[in-house]
C-alpha positions in Angstrom: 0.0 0.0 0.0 1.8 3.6 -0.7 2.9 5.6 2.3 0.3 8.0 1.6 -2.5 5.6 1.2 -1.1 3.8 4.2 -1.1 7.2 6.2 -5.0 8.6 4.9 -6.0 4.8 6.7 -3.8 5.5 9.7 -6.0 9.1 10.5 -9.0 7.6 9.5 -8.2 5.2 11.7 -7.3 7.6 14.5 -10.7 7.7 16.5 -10.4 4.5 18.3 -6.8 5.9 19.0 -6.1 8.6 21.6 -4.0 11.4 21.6 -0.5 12.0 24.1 -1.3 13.4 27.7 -0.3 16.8 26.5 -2.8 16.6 24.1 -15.0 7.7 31.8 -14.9 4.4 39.0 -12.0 3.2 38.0 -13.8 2.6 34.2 -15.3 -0.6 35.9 -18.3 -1.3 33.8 -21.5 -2.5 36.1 -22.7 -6.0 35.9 -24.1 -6.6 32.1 -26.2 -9.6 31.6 -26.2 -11.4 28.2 -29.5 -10.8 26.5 -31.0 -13.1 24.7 -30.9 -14.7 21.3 -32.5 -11.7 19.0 -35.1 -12.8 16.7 -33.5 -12.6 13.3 -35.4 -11.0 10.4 -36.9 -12.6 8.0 -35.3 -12.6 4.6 -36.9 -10.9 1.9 -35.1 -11.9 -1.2 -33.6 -8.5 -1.9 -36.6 -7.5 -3.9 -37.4 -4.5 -2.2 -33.5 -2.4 -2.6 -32.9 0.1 -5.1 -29.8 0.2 -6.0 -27.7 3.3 -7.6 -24.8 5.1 -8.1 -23.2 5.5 -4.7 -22.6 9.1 -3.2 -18.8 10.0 -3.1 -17.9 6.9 -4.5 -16.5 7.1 -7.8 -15.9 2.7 -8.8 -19.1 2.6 -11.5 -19.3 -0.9 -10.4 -20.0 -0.2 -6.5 -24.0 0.6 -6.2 -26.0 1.5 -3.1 -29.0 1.4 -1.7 -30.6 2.5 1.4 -31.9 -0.2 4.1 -34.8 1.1 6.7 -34.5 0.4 10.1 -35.8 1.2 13.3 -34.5 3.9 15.1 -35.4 2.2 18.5 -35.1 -1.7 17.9 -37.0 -1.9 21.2 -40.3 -0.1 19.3 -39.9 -1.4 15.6 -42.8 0.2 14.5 -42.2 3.6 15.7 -39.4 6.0 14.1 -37.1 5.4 11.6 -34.0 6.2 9.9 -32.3 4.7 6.7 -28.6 2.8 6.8 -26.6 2.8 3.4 -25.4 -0.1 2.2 -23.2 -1.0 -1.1 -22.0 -4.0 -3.4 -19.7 -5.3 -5.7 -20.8 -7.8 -7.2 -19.3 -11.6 -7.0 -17.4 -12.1 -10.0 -18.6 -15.5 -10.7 -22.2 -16.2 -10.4 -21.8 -19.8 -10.9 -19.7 -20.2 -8.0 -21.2 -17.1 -5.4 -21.3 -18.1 -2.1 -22.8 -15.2 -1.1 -22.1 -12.0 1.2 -19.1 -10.7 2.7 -19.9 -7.6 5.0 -17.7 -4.8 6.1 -17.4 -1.2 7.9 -15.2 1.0 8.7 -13.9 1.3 12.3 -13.3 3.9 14.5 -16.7 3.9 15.5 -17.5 6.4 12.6 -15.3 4.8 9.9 -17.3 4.9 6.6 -17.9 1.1 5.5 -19.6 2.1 1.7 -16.5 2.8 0.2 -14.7 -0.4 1.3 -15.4 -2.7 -1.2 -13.8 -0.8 -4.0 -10.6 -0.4 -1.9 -10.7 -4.2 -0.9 -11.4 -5.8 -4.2 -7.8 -5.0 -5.5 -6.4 -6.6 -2.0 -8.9 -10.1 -1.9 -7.8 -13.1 -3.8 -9.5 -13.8 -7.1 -11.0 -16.8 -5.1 -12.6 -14.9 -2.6 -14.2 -12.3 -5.5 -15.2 -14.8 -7.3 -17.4 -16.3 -4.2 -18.9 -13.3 -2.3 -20.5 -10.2 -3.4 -18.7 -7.4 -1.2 -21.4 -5.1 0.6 -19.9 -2.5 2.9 -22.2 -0.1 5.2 -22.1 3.1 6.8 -23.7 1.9 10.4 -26.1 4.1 11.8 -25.6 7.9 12.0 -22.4 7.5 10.1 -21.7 9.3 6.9 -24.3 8.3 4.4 -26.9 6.6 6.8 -28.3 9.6 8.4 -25.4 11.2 9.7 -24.8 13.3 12.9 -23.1 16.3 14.5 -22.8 18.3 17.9 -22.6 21.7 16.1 -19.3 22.6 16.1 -17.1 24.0 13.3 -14.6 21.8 12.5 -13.7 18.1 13.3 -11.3 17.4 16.1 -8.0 16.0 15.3 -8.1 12.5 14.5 -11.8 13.1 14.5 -11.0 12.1 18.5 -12.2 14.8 21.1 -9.3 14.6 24.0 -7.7 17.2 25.8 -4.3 17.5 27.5 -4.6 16.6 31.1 -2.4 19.6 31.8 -1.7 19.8 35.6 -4.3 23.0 37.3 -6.6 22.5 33.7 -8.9 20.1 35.0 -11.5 22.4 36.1 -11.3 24.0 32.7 -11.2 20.7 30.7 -14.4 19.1 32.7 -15.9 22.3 31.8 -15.0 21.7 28.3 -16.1 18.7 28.4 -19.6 19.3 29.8 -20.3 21.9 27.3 -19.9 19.6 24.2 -21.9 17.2 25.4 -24.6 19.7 25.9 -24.1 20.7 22.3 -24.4 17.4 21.3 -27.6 16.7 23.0 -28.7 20.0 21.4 -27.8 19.2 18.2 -28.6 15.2 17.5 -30.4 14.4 21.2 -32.7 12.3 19.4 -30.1 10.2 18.3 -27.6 10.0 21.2 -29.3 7.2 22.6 -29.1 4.9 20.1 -25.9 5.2 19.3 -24.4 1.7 20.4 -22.7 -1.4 18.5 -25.2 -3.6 19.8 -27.9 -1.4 17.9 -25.6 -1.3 14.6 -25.4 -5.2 14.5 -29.6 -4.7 14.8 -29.1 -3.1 11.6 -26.4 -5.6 10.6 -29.3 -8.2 10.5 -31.9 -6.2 9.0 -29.0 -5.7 6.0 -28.7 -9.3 5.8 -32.6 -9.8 5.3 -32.6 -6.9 3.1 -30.5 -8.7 0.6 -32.2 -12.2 0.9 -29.6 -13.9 2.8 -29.7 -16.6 5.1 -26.6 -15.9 6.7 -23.6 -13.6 6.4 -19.7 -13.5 6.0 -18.3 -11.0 7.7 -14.8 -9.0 7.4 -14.3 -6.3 10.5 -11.1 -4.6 11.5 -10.6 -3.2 14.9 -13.8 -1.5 16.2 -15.4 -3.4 12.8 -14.2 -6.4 14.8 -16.3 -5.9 18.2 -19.0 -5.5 15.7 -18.8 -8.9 14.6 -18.4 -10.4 17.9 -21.7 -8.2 18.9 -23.6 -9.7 15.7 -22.3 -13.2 16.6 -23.5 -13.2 20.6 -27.2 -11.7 19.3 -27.7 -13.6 16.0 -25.0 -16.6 16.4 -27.5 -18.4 13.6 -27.0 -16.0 10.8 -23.1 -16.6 11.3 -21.5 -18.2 8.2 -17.4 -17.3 8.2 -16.4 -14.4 10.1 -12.8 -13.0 9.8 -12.4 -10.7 13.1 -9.0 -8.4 12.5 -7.6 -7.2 15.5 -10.8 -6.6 17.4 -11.9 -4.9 20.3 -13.1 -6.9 23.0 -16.5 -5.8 24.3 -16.2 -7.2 27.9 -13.9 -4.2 28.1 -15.3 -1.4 26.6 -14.6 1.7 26.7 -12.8 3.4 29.3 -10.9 -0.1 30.9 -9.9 -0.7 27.2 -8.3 2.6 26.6 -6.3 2.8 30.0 -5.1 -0.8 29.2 -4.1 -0.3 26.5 -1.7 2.4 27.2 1.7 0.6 27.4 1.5 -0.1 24.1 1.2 3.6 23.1 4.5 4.1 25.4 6.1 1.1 23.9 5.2 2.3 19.9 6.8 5.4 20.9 9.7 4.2 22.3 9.7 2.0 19.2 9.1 5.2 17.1 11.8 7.1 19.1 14.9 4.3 18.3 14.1 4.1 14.8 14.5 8.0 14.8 17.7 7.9 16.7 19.3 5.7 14.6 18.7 8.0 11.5 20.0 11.2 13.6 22.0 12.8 10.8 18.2 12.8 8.9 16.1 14.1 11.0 18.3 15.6 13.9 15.6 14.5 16.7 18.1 13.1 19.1 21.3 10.3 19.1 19.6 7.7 21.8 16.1 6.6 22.5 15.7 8.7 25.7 16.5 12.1 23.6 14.1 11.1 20.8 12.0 11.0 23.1 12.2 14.0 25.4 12.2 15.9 22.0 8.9 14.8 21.2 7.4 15.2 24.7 9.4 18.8 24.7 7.5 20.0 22.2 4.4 18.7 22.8 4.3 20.0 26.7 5.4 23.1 24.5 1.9 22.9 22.3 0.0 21.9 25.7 0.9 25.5 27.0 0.3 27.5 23.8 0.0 26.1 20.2 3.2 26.3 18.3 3.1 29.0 15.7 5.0 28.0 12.3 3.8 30.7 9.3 0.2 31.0 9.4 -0.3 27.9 11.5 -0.7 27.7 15.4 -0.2 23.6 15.7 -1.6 22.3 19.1 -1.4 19.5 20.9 -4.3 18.2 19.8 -3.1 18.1 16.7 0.5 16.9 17.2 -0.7 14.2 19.6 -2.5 12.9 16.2 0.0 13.3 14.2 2.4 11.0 17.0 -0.4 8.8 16.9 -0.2 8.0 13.1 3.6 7.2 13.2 3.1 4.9 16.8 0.1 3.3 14.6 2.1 1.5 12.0 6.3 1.2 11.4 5.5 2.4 7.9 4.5 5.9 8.8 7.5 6.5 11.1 9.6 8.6 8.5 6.5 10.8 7.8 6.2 11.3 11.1 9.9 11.9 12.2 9.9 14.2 9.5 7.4 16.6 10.5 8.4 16.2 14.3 12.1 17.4 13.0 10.1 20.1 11.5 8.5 21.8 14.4 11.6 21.5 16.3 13.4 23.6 13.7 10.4 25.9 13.5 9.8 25.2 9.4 5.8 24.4 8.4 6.0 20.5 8.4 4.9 18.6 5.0 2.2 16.4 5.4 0.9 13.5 3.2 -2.7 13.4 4.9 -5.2 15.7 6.8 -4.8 15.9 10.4 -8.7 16.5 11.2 -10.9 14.0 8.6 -12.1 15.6 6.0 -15.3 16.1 5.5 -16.8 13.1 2.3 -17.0 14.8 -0.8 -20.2 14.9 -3.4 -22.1 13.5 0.3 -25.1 15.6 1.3 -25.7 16.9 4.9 -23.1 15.6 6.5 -22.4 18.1 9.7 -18.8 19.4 9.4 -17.8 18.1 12.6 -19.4 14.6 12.0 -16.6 11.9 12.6 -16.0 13.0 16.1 -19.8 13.2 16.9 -19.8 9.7 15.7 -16.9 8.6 17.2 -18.0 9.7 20.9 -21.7 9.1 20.5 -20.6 5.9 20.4 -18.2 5.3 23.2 -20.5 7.0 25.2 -23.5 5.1 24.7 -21.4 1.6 24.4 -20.9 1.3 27.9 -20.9 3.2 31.6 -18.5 5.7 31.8 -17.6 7.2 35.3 -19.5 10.4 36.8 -17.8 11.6 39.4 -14.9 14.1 38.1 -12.9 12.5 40.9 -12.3 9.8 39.2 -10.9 11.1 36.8 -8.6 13.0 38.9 -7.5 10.2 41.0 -7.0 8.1 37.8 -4.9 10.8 35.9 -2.4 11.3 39.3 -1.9 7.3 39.2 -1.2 7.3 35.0 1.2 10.2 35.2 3.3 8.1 37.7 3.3 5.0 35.5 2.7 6.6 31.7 3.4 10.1 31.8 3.2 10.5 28.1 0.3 8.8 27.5 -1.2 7.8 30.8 -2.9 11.2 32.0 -4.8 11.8 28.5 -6.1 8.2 28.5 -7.7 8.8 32.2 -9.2 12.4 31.3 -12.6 13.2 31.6 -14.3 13.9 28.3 -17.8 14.4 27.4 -19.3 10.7 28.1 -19.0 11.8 31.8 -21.8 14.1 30.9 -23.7 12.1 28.2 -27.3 10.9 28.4 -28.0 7.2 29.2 -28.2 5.2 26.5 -31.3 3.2 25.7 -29.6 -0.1 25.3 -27.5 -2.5 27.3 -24.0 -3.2 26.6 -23.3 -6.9 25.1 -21.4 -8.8 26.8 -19.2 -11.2 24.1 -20.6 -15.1 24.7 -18.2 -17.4 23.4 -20.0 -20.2 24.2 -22.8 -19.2 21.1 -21.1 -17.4 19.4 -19.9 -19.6 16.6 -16.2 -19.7 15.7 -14.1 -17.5 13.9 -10.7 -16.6 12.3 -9.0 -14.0 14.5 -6.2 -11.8 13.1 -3.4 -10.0 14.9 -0.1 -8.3 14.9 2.3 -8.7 17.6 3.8 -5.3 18.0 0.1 -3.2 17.1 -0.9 -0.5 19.3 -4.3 0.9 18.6 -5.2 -2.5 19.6 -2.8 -4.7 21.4 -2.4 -8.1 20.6 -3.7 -9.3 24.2 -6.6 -8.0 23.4 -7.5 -10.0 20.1 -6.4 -13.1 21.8 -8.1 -12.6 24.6 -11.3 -12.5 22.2 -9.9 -15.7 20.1 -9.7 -17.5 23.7 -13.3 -16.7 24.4 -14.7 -17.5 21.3 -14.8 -21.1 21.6 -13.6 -23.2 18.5 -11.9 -19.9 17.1 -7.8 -19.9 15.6 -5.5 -16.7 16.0 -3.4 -16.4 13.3 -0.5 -13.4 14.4 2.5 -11.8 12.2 5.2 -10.0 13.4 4.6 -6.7 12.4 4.2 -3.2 14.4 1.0 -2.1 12.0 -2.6 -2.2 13.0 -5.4 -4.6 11.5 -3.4 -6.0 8.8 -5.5 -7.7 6.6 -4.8 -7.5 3.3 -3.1 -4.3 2.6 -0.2 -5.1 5.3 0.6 -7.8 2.1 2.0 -10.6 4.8 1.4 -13.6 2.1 1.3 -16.6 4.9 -1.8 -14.2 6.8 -3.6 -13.8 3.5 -3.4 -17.0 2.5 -4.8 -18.4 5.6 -7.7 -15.7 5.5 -8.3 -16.9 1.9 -8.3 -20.6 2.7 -10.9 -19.7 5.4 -12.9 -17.2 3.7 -13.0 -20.0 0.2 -13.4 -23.7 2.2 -14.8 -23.0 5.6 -12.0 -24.6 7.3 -10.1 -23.0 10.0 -6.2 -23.9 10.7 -5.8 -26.4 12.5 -4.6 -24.7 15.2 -3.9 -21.1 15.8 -0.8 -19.9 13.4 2.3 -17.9 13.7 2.8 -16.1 10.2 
């Protein structure tokens, strides 16, 4: 995949990623009880889609059409809202299988234009078999997208703040107000903003195109989504490939504190590939002063944005941009690049947009909409603490242990003011939910590889199969041949490794 490619995934990536501390108990979630088996929906043969030219899309073969669903699963005849789906056709009738669904992650990654950029990557074996349908999930892009009426995305499309010590009192502030405005804004929405209503959806999709069951291909937050699907409707399951997934018994808050010795260690890993290419980039001759560079100038940024021409960078915005190159080994030249930049006061050169951009040729979508999505989510997913003194408490005990990453991942942010969601939080059942491939790299960081086993262990029946790579759901475009032939031989025959496997 070209760097630049490589990097517009990376940001679009960015909002299940956090920014640097510069830049909701302990997170404990309360006791969730399993719900019960959801009645499928009857298949209906497809009739009833219209499918067209897809907005913003520009493959000619890619078509969309728009799937109703309920707004409230709980009251299906009350209000709805539409969900955009999209296809590429299987390439050989005779053979089709049948459907392979995808999304984007984040939550508030775009799924619609997936297919076009996956076909290139599959195997002629698995195009010929499946047609490809990717989705926007519910107030995402395309399928009646929403905003908390502010100007201008966050960057990343991640709302964090910098957990600067005295700036709490101002940051819960912050935080209170935008939840406010999003209540103002898409209230109506808010609580119904959860995974477990999106794989709802998921099945009404699958009825919608006349299928008995579903393939399914999710990366990262994509991944929770198909463990979700599988624990509510475990008898629409055909093959599911889950790529470094989040596990749902942890989300949100335990999730991103646990995960945070992986962003120290991608940054350390970040920082000694820097300091061995010291006469490039001049960032420092050892690990440790790589390092203190990078947090130098973003404690710089925390005080008062950096001004550079007619830019004033923040550390918002360079806790993204660190993000990116921690993300994936590929993007750590960019990234070193634009560091050395700063620190020599000269406008860094970027391949990629720090704050998402905003679709093109896709109507009414707010311009601040990926980060709306993105914490309407996270919000709704799962508890999140009340008490600002948690948050306190939590950020003095991460600065101790993490004190680049530690403070920012135990902020308060806006889900410590959000309305409760009307849902419960799905809890993953291994025991029905029917076995899968699980995908993970060894060195990732948005979503460590402990956490993807840890979902392979509790799916029973399920293989892992790993690489060796610091990059972040890897299949296809990583281009590790021994993973995607084992996705393939799953995807074509059914049959799962015999037991898990070390690519």
């Amino acid at each position: 995949m070209p760097v630049r490619k490589t990097l517009l995934a990376l940001l679009a990536a960015l909002a299940v990623a956090v920014a640097p501390a510069w830049s909701g108990g302990t997170g404990a979630a309360a006791a969730r009880q399993t719900p019960p088996l959801a009645a499928p929906a009857t298949a209906t043969g497809g009739t009833g889609l219209r499918w067209e030219a897809c907005a913003g899309v520009s493959t000619p073969d890619l078509r969309c059409a728009r799937v109703t669903v309920p707004l409230d699963h709980r009251r299906p005849r009350g209000r709805t809202i539409s969900v955009v789906i999209s296809r590429l056709a299987a390439t050989d009738p005779a053979r089709r299988r049948g459907v392979l669904l995808t999304t984007g992650g984040g939550p508030g990654g775009p799924g619609v234009p997936l297919p076009a950029s996956l076909a290139p990557a599959l195997s002629a074996e698995v195009r010929a078999r499946y047609d490809l349908i990717g989705f926007d999930m519910r107030f995402v892009e395309r399928s009646t997208p929403i905003g908390c009426g502010q100007p201008e995305e966050e960057p990343g499309g991640f709302w964090v703040r910098p957990a600067v010590p005295g700036r709490f009192p101002a940051e819960a502030a912050e935080a209170r107000r935008y939840a406010a405005d999003c209540v103002q804004a898409s209230g109506w929405a808010l609580p119904h903003a959860t995974t477990a209503n999106a794989a709802r959806d998921m099945d009404l999709i699958r009825a919608a195109l006349g299928e008995e069951k579903i393939s399914y291909l999710g990366g990262s937050y994509a991944g929770l989504l198909g463990t979700v699907y599988g624990t509510l409707f475990p008898q629409r399951v055909d093959r599911f490939v889950l790529d470094s997934p989040v596990n749902a018994d942890t989300i949100w808050r335990p999730y991103e504190m646990g995960r945070t010795p992986a962003f120290e260690e991608g940054t350390v890993a970040l920082a000694a590939w820097a300091a061995g290419r010291h006469s490039e980039y001049g960032l420092g001759e050892t690990t440790a002063q790589v390092r203190a560079t990078l947090t130098g100038i973003l404690d710089r940024a925390a005080r008062a944005p950096i001004v550079i021409g007619d830019q004033a960078w923040t550390a918002g915005e360079l806790g993204a941009l660190l993000v990116a190159g921690i993300y994936d080994e590929r993007a750590f030249g960019v990234v070193a690049a634009a560091f050395a930049a700063v620190a020599a006061g000269r406008e860094p050169s970027l391949p990629f947009p720090i704050r998402p951009p905003r679709p093109e040729d896709v109507p009414g979508v707010p311009a601040d909409h990926h980060t709306a999505t993105n914490i309407a989510y996270r919000c709704a997913d799962a508890p999140w603490p009340r008490d600002p003194r948690v948050y306190l408490r939590d950020i003095a005990a991460q600065r101790d242990r993490h004190p680049l990453f530690g403070p920012v991942n135990a902020n308060i942010n806006p889900c410590a003011f959000w309305p409760p969601a009307r849902d419960e939080p799905v809890r993953l059942d291994g025991d029905r939910t029917p076995a899968a491939l699980v995908v993970a790299a060894l060195r990732d960081v948005a979503v460590p590889p402990s956490v993807s086993k840890a979902v392979a262990a509790r799916i029973r029946g399920s293989r892992l199969v790993t690489i060796d790579a610091h990059t972040h759901a890897p299949f296809p475009h990583y281009g590790n041949a021994c993973l995607n032939a084992t996705v393939t031989h799953y995807l074509t025959t059914g049959a799962l490794p015999a037991a898990d496997t070390a690519c």
